[in-house]
MARRO-198252 format. One line per 4 residues: number of its first residue (from 1); their letters; for each residue x, y, z of N, C-alpha, C. Coordinates in Angstrom, 1 decimal. Layout:
REM residues N
NUM> a> X,Y,Z,X,Y,Z,X,Y,Z | ...
//
This chain:
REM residues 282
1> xxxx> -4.1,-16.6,-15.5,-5.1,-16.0,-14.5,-5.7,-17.2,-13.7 | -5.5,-17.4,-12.3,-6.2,-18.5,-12.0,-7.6,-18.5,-12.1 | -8.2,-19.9,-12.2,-9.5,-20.1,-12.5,-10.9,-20.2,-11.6 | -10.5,-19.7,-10.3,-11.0,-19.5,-8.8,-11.6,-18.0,-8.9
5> xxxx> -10.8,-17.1,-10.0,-11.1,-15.5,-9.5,-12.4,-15.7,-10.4 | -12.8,-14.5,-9.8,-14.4,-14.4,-9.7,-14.9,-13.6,-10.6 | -13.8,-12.2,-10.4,-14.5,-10.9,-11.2,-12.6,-11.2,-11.9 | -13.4,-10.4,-13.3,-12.0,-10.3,-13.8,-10.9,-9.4,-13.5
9> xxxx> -9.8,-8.8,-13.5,-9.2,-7.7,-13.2,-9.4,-6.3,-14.3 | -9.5,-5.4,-13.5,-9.4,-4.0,-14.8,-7.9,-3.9,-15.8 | -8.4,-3.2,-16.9,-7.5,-3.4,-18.2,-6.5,-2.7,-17.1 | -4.9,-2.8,-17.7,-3.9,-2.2,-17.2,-2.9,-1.8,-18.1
13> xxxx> -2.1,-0.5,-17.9,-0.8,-0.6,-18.8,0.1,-0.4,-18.2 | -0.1,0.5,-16.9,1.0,1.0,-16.6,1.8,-0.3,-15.1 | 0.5,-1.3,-14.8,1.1,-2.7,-14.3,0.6,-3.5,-14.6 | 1.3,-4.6,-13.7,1.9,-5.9,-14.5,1.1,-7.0,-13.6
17> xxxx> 0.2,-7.7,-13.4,-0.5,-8.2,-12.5,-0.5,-9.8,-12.6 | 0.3,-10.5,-11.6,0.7,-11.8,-11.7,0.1,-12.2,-10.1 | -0.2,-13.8,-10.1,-0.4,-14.5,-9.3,0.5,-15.2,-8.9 | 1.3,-15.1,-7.7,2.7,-15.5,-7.1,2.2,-16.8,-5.7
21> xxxx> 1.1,-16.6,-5.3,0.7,-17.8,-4.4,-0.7,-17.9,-4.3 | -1.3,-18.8,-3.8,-2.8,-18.6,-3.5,-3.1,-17.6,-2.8 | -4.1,-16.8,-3.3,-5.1,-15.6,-2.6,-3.7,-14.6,-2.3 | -2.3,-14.5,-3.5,-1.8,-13.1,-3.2,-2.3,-13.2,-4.8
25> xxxx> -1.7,-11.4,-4.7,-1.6,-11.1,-5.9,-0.5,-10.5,-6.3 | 0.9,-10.1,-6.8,1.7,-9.1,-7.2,1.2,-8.2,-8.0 | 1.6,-6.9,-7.9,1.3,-6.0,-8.9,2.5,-5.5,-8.8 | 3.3,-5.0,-10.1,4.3,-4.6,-10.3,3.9,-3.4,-11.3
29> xxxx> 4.6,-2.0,-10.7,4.5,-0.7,-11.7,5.7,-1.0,-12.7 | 5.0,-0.7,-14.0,6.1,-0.8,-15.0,5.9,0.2,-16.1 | 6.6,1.3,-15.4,6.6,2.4,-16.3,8.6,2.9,-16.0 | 9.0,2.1,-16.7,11.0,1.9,-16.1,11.3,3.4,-16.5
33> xxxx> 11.3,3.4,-17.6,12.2,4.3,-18.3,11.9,5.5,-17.9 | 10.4,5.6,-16.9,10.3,7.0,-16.2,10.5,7.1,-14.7 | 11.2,5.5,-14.2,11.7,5.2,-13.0,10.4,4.6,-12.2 | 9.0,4.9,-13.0,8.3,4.1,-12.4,7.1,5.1,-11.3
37> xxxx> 7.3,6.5,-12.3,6.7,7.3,-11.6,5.4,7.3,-12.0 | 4.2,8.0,-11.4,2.9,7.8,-11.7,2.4,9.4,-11.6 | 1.4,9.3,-13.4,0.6,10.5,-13.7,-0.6,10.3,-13.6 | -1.4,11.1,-13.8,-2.6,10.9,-13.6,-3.1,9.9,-14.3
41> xxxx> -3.1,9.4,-15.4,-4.0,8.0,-16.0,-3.3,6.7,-14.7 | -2.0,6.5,-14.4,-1.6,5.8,-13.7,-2.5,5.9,-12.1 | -2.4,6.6,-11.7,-3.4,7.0,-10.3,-4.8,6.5,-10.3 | -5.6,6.7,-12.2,-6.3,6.1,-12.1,-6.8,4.5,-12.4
45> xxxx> -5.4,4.1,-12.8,-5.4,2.6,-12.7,-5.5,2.0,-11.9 | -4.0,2.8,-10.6,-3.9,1.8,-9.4,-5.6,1.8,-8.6 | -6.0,3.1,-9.2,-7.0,2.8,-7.7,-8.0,1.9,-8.6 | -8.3,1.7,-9.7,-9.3,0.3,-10.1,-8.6,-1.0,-9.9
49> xxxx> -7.4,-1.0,-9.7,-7.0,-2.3,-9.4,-6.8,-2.7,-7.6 | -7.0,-1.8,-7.0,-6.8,-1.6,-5.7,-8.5,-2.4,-5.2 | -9.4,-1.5,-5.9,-10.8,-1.5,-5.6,-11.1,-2.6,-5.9 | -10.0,-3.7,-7.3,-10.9,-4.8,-8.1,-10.4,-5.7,-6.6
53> xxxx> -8.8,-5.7,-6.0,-8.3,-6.4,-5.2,-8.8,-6.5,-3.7 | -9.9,-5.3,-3.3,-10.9,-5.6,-2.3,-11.9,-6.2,-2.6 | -12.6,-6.1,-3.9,-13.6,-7.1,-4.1,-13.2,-8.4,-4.8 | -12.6,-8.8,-5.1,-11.7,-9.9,-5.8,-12.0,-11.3,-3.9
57> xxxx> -13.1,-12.3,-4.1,-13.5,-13.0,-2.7,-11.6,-14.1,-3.1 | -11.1,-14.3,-3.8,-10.1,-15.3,-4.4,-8.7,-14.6,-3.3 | -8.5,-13.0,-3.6,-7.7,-12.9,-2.9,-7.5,-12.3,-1.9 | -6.5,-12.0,-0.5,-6.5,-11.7,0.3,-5.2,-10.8,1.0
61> xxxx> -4.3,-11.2,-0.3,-3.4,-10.0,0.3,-2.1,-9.6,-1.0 | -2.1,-8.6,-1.1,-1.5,-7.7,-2.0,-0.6,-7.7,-2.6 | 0.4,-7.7,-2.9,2.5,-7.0,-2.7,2.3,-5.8,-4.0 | 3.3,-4.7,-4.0,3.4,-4.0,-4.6,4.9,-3.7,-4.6
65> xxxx> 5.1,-4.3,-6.0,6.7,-4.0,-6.1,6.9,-2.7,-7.6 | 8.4,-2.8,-7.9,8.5,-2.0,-9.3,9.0,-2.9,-10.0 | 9.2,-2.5,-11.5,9.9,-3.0,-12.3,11.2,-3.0,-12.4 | 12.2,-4.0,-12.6,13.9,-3.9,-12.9,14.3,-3.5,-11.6
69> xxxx> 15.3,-2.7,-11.6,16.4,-2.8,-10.0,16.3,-1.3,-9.9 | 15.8,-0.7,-10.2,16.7,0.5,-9.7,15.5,1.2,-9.1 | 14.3,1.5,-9.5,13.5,2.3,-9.0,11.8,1.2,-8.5 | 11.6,1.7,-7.4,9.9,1.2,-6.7,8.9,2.1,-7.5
73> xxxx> 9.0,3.8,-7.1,8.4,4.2,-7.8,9.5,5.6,-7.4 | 9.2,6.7,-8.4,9.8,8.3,-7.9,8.5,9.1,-7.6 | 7.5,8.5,-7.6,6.6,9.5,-7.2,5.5,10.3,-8.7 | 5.0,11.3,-8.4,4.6,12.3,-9.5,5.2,12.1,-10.5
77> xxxx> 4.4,11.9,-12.1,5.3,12.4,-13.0,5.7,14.1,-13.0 | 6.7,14.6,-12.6,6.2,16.1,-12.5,6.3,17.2,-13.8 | 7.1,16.4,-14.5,6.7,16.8,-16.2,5.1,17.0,-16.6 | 4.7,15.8,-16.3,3.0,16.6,-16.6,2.4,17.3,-15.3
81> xxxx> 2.8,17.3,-14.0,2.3,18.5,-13.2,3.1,19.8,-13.7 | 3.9,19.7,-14.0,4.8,21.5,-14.1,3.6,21.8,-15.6 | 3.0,21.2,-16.2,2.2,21.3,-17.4,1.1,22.0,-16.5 | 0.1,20.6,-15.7,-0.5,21.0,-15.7,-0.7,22.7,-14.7
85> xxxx> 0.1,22.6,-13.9,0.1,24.4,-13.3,0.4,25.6,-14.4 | 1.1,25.2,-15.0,1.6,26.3,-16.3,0.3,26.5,-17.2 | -0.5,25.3,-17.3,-2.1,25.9,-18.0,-2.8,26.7,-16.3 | -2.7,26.3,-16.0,-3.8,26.7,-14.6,-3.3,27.8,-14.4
89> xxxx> -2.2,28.3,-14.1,-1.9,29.7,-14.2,-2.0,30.6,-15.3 | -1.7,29.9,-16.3,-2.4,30.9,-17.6,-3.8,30.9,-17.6 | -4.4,30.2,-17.3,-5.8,30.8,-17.7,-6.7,31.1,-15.9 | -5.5,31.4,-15.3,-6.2,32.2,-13.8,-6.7,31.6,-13.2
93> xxxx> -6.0,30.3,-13.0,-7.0,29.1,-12.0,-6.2,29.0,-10.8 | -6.9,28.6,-10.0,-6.0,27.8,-8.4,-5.1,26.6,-8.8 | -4.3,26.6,-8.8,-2.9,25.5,-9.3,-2.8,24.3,-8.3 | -3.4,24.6,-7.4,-3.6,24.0,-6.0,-4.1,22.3,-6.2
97> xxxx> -4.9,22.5,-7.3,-5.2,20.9,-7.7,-5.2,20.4,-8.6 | -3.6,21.0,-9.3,-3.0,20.4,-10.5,-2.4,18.9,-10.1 | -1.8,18.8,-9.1,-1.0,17.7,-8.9,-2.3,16.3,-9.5 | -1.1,15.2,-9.8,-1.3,14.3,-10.0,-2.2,13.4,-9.2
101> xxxx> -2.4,13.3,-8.3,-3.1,12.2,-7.2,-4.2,13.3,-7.1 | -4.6,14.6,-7.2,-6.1,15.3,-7.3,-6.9,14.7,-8.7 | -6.7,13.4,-8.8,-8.4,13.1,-9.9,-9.2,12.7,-9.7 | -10.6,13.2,-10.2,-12.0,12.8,-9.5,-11.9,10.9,-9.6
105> xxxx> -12.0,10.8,-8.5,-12.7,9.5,-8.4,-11.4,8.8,-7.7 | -10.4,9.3,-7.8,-8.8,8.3,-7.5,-8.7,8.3,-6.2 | -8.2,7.4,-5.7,-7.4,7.3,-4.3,-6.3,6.0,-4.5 | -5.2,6.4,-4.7,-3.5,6.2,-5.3,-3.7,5.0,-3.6
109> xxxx> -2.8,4.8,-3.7,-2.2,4.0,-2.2,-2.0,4.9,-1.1 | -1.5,6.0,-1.3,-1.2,7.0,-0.8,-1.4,6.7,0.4 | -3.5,7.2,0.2,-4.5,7.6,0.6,-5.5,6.6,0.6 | -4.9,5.8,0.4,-6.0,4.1,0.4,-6.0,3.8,1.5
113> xxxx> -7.6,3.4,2.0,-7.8,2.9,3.2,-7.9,1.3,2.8 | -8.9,0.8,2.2,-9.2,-0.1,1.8,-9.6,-1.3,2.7 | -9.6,-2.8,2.5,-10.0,-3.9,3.5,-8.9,-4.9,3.8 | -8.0,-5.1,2.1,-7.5,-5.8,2.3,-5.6,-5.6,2.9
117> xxxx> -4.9,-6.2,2.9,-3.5,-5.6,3.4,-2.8,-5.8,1.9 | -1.7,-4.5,1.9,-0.5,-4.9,1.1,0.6,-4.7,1.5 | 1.1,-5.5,1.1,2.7,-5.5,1.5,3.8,-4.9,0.2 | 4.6,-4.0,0.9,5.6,-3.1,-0.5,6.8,-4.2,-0.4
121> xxxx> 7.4,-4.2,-1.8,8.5,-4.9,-2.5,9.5,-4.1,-2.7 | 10.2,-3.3,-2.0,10.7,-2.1,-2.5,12.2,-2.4,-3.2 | 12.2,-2.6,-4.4,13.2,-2.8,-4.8,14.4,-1.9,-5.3 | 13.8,-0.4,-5.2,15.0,0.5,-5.5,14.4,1.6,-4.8
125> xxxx> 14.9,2.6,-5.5,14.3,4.0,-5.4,12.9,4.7,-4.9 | 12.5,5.0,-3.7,11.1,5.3,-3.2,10.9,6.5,-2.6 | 10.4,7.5,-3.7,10.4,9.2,-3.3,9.7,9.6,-3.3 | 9.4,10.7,-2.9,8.2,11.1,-3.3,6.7,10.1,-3.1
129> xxxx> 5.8,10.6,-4.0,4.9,9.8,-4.0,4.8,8.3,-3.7 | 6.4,7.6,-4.0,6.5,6.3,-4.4,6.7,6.2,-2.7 | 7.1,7.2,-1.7,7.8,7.0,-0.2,6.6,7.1,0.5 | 5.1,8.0,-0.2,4.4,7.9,0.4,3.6,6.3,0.3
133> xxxx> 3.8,5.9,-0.9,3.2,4.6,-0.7,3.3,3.7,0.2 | 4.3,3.6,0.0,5.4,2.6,1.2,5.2,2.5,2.7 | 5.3,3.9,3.2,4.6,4.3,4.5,2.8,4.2,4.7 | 2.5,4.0,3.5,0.7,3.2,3.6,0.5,2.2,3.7
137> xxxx> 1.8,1.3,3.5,1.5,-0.3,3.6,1.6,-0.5,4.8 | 0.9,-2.1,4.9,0.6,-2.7,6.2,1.9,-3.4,6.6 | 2.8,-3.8,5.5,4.2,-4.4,5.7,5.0,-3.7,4.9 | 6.5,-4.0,4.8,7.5,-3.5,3.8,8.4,-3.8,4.2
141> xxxx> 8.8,-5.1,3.3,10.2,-5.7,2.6,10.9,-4.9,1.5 | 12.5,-4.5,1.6,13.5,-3.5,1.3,14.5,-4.5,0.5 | 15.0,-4.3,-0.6,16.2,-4.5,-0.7,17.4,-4.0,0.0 | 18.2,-4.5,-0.4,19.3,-3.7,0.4,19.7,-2.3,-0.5
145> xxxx> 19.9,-2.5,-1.7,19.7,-1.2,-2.7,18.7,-0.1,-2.5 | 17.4,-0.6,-1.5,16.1,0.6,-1.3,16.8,1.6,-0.6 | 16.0,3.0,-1.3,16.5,4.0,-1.1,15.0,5.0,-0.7 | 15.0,5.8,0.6,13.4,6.3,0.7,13.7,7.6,0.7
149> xxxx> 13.1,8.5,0.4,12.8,10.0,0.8,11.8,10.9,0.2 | 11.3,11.9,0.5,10.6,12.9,0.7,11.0,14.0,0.1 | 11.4,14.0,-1.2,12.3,15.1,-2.3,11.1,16.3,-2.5 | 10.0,16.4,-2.1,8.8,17.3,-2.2,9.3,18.8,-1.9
153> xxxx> 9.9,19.1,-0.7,10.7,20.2,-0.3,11.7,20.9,-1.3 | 12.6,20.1,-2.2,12.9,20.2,-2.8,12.9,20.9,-4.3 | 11.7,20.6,-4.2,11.3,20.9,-6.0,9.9,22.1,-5.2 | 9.7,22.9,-4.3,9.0,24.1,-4.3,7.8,23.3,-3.6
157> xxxx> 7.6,21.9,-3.2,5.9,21.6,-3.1,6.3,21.0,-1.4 | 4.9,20.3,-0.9,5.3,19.4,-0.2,4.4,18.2,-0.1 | 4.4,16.8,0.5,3.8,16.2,1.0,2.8,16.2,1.5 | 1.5,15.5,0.3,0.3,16.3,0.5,-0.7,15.6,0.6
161> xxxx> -0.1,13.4,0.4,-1.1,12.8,0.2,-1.5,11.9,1.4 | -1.6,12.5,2.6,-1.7,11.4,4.1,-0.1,11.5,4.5 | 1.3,11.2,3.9,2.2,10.6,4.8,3.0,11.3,5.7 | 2.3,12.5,5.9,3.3,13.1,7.1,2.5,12.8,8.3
165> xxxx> 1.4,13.1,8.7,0.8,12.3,10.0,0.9,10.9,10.1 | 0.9,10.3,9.0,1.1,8.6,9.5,2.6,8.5,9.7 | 3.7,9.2,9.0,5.1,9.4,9.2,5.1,9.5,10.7 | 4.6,10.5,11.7,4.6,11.0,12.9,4.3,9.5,13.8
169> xxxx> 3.3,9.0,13.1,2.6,7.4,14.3,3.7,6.4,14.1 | 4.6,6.5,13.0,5.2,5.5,12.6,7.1,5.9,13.2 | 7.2,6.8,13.0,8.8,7.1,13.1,9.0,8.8,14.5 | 7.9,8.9,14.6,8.4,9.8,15.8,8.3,11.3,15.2
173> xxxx> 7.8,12.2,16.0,7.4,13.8,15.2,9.2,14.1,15.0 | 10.2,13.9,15.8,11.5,14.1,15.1,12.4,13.6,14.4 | 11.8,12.4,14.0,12.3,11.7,12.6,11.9,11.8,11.1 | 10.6,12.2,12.0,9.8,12.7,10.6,10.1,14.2,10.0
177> xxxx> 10.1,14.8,10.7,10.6,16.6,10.9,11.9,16.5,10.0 | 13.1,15.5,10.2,14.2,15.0,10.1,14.5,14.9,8.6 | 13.4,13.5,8.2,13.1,13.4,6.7,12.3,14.3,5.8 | 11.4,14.4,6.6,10.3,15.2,5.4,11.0,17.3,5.2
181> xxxx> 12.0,17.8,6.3,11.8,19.1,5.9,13.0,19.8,5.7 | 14.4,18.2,5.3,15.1,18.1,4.9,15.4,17.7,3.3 | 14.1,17.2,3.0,13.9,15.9,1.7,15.5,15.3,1.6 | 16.0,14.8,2.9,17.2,13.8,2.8,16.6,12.4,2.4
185> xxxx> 17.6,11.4,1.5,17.2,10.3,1.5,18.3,9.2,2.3 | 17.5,8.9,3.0,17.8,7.3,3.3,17.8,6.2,2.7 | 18.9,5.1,2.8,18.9,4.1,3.1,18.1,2.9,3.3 | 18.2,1.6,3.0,17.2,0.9,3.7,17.8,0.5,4.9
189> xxxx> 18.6,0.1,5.7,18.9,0.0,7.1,18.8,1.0,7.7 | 18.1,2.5,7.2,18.2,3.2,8.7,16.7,3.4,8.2 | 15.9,3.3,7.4,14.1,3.1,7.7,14.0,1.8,8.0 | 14.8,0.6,8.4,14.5,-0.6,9.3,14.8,-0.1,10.5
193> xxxx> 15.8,0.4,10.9,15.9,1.3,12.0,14.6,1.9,13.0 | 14.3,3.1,11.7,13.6,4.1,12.1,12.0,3.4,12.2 | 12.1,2.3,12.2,10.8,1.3,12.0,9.8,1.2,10.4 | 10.3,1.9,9.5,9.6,2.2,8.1,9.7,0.9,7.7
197> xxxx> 10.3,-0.2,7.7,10.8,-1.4,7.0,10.9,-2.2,7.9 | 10.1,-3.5,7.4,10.1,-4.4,8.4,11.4,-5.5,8.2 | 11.4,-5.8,6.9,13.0,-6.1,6.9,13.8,-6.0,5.7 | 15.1,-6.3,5.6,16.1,-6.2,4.9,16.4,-7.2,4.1
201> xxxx> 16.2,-7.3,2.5,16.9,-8.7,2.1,17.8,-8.0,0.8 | 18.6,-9.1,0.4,19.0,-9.1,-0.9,18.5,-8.9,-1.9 | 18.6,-7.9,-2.9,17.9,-7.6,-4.2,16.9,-9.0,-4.8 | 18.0,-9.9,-5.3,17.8,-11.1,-5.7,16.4,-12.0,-4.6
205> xxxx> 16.3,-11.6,-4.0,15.7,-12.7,-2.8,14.0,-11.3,-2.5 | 14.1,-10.2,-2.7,13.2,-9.5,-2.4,11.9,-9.9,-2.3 | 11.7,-10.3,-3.8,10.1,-10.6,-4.4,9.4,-11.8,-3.4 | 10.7,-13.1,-3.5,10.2,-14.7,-2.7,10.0,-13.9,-1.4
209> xxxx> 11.0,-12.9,-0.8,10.5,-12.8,0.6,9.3,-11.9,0.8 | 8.6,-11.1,0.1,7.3,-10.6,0.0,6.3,-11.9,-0.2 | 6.2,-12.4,-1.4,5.6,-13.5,-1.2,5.0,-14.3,0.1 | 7.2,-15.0,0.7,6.4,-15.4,1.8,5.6,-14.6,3.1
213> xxxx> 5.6,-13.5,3.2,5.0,-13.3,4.1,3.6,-13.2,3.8 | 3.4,-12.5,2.5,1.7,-12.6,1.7,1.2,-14.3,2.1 | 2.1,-15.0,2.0,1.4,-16.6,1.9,1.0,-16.6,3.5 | 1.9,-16.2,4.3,1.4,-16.6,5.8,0.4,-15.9,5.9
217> xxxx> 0.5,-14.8,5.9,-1.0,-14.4,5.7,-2.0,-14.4,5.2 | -2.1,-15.2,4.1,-3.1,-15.6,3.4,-3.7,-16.9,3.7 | -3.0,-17.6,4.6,-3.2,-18.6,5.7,-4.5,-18.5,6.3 | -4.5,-17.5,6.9,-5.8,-16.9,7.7,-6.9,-16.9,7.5
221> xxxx> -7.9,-17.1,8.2,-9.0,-16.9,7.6,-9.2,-15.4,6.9 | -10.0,-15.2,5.5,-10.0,-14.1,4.7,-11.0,-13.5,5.7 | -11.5,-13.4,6.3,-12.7,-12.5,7.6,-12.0,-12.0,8.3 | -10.6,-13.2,9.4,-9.9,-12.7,10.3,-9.1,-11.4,9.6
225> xxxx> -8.4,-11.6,8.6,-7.4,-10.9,7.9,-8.2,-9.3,8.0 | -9.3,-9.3,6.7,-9.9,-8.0,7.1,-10.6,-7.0,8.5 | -10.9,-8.1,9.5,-10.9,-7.5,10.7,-9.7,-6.8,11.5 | -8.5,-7.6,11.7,-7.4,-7.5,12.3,-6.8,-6.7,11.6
229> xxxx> -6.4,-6.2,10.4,-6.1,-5.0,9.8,-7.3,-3.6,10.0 | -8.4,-3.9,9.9,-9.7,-2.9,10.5,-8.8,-2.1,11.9 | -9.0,-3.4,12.4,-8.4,-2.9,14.2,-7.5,-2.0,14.2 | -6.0,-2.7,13.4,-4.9,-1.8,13.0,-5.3,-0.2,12.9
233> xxxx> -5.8,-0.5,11.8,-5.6,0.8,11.2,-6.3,2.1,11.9 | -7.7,1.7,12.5,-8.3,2.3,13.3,-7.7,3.1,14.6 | -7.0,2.3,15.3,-5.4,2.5,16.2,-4.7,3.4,15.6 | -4.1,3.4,14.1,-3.6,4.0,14.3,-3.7,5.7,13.6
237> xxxx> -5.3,5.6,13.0,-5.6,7.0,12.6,-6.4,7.5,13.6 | -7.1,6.9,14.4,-8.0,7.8,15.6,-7.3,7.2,17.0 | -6.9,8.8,17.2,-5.8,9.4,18.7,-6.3,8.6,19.8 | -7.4,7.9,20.2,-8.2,7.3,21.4,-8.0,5.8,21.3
241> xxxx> -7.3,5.1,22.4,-7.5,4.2,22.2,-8.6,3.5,22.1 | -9.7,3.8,23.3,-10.5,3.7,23.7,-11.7,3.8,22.9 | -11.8,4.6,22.0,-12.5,5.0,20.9,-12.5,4.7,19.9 | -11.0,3.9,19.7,-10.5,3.4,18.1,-11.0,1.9,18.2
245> xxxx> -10.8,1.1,19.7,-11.6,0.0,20.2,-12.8,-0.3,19.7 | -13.8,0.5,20.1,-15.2,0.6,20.5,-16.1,0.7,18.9 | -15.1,1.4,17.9,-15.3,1.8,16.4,-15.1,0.3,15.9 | -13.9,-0.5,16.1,-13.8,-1.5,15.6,-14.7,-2.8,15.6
249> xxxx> -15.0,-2.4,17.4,-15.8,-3.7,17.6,-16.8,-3.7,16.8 | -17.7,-2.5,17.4,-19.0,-2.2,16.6,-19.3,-2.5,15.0 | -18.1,-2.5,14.0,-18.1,-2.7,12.9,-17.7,-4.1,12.0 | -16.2,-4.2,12.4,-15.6,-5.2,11.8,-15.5,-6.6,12.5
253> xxxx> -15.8,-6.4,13.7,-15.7,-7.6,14.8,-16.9,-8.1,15.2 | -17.9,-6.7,14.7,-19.7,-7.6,15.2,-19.9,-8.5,13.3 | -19.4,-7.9,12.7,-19.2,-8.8,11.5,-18.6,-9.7,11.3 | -17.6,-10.0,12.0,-16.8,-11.3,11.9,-17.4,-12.2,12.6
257> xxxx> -17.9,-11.9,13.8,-18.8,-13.1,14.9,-19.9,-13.8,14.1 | -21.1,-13.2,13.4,-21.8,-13.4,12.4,-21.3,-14.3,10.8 | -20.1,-14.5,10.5,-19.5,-15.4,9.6,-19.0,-17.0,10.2 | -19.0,-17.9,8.9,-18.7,-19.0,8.8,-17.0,-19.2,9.4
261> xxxx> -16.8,-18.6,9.0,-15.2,-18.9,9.2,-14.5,-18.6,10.7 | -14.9,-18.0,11.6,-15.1,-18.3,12.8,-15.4,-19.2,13.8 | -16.5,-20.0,13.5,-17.4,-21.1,13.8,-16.4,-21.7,13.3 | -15.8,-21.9,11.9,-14.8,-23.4,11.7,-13.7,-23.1,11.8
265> xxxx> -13.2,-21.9,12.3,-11.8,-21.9,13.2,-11.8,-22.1,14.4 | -12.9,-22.3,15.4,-13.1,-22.9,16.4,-13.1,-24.6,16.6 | -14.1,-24.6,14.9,-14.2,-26.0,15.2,-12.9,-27.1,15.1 | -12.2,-26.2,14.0,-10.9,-26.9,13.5,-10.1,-27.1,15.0
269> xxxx> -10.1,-26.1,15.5,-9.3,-26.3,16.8,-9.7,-26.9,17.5 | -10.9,-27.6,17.8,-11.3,-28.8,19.0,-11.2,-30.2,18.0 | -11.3,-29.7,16.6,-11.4,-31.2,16.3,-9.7,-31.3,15.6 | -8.9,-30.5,16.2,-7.1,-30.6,15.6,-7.1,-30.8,14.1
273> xxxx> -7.8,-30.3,13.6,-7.6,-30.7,12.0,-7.1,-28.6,11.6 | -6.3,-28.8,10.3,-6.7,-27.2,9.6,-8.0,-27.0,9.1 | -8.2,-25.8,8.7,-9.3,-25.1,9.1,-9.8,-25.0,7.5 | -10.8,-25.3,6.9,-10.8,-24.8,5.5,-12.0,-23.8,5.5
277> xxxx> -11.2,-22.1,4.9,-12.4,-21.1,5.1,-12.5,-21.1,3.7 | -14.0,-20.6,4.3,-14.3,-19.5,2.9,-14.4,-18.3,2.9 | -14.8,-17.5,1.8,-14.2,-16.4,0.5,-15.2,-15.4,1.9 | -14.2,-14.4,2.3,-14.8,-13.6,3.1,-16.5,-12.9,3.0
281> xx> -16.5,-12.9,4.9,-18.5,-12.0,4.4,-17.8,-10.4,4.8 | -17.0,-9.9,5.3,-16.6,-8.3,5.3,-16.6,-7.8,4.4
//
């Protein structure tokens, strides 16, 4: 654990939480033998380690990979959802908020807004829930073995946690229509295509190439980083440009003008030296 972090990280079992460069962090799900799917105790891990990695001042940007080669994540355990609806309809309840990502207090990646960016490692299999993640990240590096789809359709349910409207901002209302009401899976060259994947590497090479991109970004000042993703994201959940602007400025940009690290990325640039920031004020 490097000796810079501040707060400790929350207990974990179902991942694996390593330091791969300054101010990233990897988290790797390692639940293999069930492909790496996530039940409800899992949902409520990721979101304390999500929450410790926005307040965490040490680091600044994410990666989310799986464990072994074959699967990222499959989504739902649906063994304990088919449970839990089989009690809820025995004893005459609405079944409606059996699923796995309905627990008080959780918000999975899914559905994570959050400050900081993560970047997916997708090294195999990404369905379901695991395809919704993927489509939440701010980046996403594929193996060539990555495989994505939306199998919801399939098994009687559908797509429930955010990724069909951000599917629509991201890949077009007929691409999306395409994948999601088909539950076909693709490929990783045709979600680099379809813009889902930013790029393509070798199994072998996956992890370093997440990395490097976590490191360039972690280059940044930690203020600029959470602003410029603010902006992002803002764009791309409120329909107005104009609106999604004016939200930003007011919030994340009248707060970045008021920080240190601004002032010495100016200064660094008149006096040609790099810039050394500190631990963000957002």
């Amino acid at each position: 654990m490097p000796a810079e972090l501040q707060i400790p990280p929350p207990p974990t079992s179902f991942l694996r939480i390593t330091y791969p460069a300054p101010r990233v962090v990897l988290i790797t799900m390692s639940r293999e033998k069930d492909l790496n799917c996530t039940n409800a105790a899992a949902v409520l891990e990721m979101t304390a380690v999500y929450r410790w990695v926005d307040a965490e001042p040490s680091l600044s940007v994410g990666i989310l990979t799986g464990a072994g080669k074959k699967a990222f994540s499959t989504g739902a355990d649906l063994k304990e959802w088919n449970a839990k609806v089989a009690q809820a309809a025995a004893e005459g309840k609405d079944t409606g908020g059996a699923g796995p990502g309905n627990v008080p207090g959780a918000e999975g990646l899914s559905n994570r807004r959050g400050k900081k960016p993560f970047i997916a490692a997708v090294n195999g299999m990404a369905y379901g829930g695991g395809c919704e993640n993927v489509v939440n990240c701010d980046i996403v590096i594929a193996s060539e073995t990555a495989t994505f789809g939306l199998l919801e359709v399939k098994r009687g349910l559908a797509p429930y946690s955010g990724v069909l409207p951000r599917l629509i901002r991201t890949v077009g209302l007929q691409r999306a229509s395409e994948f999601a009401l088909t539950g076909k899976i693709i490929d990783a060259a045709t979600a680099e295509k379809w813009g889902m994947v930013n790029k393509v590497v070798p199994q072998d090479h996956l992890v370093d190439e997440a990395v490097k991109w976590a490191s360039e970004v972690a280059e940044i000042s930690p203020d600029s980083i959470i602003c410029t993703r603010a902006m992002l994201r803002e764009g791309w959940t409120t329909a107005d440009v104009v609106e999604a602007t004016k939200i930003s400025n007011g919030r994340e940009w009248a707060e970045l003008q008021k920080g240190e690290n601004m002032q010495e990325g100016l200064r660094a640039f008149k006096e040609k030296r790099k810039p050394v920031w500190k631990a963000a004020r957002l």
